[in-house]
Structures are given as structure tokens and as C-alpha cells.
KEKE-3310 file (N, C-alpha, C; in steps of 0.2 Angstrom, whole numbers, plus 5000, padded with zeros to 4 digits):
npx = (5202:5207:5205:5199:5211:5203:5191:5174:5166:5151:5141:5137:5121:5118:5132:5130:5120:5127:5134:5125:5122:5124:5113:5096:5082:5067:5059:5063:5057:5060:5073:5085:5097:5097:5087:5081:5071:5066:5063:5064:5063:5059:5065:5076:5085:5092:5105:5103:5104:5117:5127:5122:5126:5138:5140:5133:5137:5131:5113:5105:5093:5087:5076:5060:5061:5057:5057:5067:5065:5070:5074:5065:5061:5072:5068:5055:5050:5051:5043:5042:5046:5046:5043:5042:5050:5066:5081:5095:5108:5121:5133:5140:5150:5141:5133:5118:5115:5102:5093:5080:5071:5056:5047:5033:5017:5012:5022:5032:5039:5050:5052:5064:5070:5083:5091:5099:5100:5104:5114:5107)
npy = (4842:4828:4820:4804:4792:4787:4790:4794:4809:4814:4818:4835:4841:4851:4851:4839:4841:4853:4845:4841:4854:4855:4847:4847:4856:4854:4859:4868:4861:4861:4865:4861:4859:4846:4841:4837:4841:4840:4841:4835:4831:4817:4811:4813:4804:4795:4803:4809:4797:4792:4803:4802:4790:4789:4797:4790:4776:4761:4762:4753:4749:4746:4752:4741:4733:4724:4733:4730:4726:4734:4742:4752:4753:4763:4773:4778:4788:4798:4796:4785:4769:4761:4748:4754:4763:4771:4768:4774:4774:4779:4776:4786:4788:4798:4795:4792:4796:4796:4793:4795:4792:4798:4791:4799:4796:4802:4800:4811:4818:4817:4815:4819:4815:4819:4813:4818:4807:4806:4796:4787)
npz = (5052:5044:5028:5025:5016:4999:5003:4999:4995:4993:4980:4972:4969:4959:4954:4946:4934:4929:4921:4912:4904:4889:4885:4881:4891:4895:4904:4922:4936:4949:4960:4970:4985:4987:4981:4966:4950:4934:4917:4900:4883:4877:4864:4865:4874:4874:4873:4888:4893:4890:4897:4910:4912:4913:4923:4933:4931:4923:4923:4936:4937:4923:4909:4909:4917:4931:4947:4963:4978:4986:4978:4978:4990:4989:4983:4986:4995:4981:4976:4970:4959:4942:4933:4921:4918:4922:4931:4941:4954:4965:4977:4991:5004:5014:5009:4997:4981:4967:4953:4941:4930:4923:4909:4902:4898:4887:4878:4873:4882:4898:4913:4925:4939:4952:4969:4984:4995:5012:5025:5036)
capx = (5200:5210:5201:5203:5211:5199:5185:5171:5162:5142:5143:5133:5115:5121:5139:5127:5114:5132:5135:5120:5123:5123:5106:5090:5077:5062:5055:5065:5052:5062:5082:5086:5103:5095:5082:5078:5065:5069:5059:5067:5061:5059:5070:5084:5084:5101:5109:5103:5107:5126:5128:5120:5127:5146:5141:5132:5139:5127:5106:5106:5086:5083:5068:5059:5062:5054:5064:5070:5061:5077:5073:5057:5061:5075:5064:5047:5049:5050:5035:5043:5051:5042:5044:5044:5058:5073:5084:5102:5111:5129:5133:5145:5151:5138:5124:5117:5112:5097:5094:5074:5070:5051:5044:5025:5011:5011:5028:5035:5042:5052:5053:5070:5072:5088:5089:5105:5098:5110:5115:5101)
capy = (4835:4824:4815:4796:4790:4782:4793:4795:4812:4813:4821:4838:4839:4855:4846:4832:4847:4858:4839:4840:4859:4852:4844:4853:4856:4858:4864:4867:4861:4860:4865:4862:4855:4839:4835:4842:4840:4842:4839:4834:4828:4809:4812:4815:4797:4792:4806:4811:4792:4794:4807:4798:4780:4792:4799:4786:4770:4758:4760:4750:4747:4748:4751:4735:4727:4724:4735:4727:4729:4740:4749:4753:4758:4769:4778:4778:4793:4803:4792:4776:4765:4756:4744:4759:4768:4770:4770:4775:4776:4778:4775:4788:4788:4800:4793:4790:4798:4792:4797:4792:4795:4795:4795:4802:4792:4804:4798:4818:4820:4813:4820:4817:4818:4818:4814:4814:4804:4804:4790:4785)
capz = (5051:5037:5026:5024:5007:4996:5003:4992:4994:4991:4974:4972:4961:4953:4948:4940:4931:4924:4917:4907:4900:4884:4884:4881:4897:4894:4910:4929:4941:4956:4958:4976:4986:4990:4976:4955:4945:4927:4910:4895:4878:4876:4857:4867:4878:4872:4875:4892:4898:4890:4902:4917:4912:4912:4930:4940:4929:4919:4926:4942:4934:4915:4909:4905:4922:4938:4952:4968:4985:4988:4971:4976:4996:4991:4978:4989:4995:4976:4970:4966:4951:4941:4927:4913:4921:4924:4941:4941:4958:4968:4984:4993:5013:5016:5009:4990:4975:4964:4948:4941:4921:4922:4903:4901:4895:4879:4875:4873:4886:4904:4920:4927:4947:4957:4973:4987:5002:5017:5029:5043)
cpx = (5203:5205:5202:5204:5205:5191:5181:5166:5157:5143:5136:5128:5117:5128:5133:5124:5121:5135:5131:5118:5122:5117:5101:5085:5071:5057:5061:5060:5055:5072:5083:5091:5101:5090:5080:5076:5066:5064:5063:5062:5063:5063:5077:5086:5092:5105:5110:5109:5115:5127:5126:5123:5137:5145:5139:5135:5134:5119:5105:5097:5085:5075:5067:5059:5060:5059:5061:5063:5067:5077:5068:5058:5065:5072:5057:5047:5049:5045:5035:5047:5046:5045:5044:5047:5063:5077:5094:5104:5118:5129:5139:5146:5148:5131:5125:5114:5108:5097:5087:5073:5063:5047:5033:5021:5011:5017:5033:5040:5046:5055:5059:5070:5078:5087:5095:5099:5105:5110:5110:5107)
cpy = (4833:4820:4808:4795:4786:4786:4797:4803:4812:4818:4825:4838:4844:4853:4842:4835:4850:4851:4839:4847:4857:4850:4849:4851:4859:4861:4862:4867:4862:4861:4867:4858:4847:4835:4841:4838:4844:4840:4839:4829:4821:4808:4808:4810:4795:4795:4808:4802:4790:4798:4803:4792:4785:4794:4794:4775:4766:4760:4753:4747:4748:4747:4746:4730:4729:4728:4729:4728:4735:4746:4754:4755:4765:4774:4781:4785:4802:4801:4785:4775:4760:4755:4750:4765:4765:4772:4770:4778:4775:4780:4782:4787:4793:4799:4790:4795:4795:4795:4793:4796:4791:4796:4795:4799:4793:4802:4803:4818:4816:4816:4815:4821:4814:4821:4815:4812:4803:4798:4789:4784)
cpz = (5044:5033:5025:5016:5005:4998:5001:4995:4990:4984:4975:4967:4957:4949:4943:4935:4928:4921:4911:4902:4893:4880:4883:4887:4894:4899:4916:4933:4949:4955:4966:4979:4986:4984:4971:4952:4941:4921:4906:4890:4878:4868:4862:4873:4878:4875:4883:4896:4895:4896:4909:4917:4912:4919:4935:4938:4925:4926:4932:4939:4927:4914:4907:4911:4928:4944:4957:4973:4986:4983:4976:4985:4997:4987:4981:4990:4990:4973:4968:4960:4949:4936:4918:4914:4923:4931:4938:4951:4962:4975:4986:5002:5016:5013:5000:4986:4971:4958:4942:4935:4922:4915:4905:4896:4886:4871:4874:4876:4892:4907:4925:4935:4949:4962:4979:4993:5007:5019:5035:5050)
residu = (UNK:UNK:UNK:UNK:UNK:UNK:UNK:UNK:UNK:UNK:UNK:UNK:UNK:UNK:UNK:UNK:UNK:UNK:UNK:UNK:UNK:UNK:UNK:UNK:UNK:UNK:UNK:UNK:UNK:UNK:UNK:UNK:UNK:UNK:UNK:UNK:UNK:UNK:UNK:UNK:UNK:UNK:UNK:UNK:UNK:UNK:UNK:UNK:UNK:UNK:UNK:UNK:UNK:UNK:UNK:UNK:UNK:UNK:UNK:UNK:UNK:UNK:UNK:UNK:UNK:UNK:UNK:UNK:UNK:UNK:UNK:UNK:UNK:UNK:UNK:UNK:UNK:UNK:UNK:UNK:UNK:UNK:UNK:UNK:UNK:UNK:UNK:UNK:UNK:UNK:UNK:UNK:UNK:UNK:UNK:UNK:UNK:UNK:UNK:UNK:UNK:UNK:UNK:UNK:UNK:UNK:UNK:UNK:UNK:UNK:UNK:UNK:UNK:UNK:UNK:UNK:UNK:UNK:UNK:UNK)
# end
């Protein structure tokens, strides 16, 4: 089977995590083809979202802003998006990728989940 020009394969979680080699983790909670859960130090904010703002393009939700109804149904299912997170996500011809920087109350820390969700 050929592929069509211009078409975009679903980009894999591990390509997007050997992107972030570099970065320091502070915990792996979850490392699986479809969805990771990651910890990182709240220091290091800048850096992580260089990296993410170079893979998925600028925060489709910055912190600081209300998400969509769309934000907020294609995240339902890891927990949601709220106004003091962030949402990064890229569309491919087999679905989408998400990309959810939740920081922690204490301020320390922030639990990064990526998601691919296929096509319905």
C-alpha cells in the first residue's frame, strides 16, 4: 500500500520522551504506546515547554486561560484541562496527540501526560 503525499503519520510517545532526553524526570509513572505519565520539576517550565512548543507548535491552551468545550472533551478522558494548565496538541491522519503539563498545588513539581487518541 502507497502512501499519500503530504501524509501526516501519528507521531510516536516514545519519539516525543527520547525528545526530552535532556530534561530531568523525576518520576515515570506510566510509559505505555498510547499514554505517559511523567513528573518533572516545576524549575525547569521553560525548558520542558521549548521542547514541546518545537514538537507540537505553540500551547493550543496556555496557562492562565479558560479551555474550550473541545479542550476540555478531548482531555476528559486523562482528567481534564483546567485554567492552570497547559494543553498542547497536533492533529495527524490517524488521530491526535495531546500533550497536558499539570503543575502541583505545592508548586515543586508537574505531572506531564501524553496522550495519542485515534480517529473515532
Amino acid at each position: 500500500m502507497r502512501k499519500r503525499k503530504g501524509r501526516r503519520k501519528i507521531m510516536k510517545l516514545v519519539e516525543i520522551l527520547e525528545k526530552c532526553n535532556a530534561l530531568g524526570i523525576a518520576e515515570k509513572r506510566n510509559i505505555a504506546e498510547d499514554y505517559c505519565e511523567i513528573v518533572f520539576l516545576a524549575k525547569e517550565i521553560d525548558e520542558w515547554n521549548t521542547v514541546f512548543s518545537g514538537i507540537f507548535g505553540p500551547a493550543v491552551k496556555p496557562k492562565g486561560t479558560k479551555p474550550t468545550r473541545q479542550d476540555s472533551e478531548i482531555t476528559s478522558e486523562f482528567g481534564g484541562i483546567y485554567t492552570n494548565q497547559v494543553l498542547y496538541k497536533k492533529g495527524f491522519d490517524e488521530g491526535t496527540v495531546i500533550a497536558m503539563f499539570w503543575p502541583w498545588q505545592d508548586g515543586n513539581y508537574i505531572t506531564l501526560k501524553i496522550a495519542r487518541i485515534a480517529k473515532k
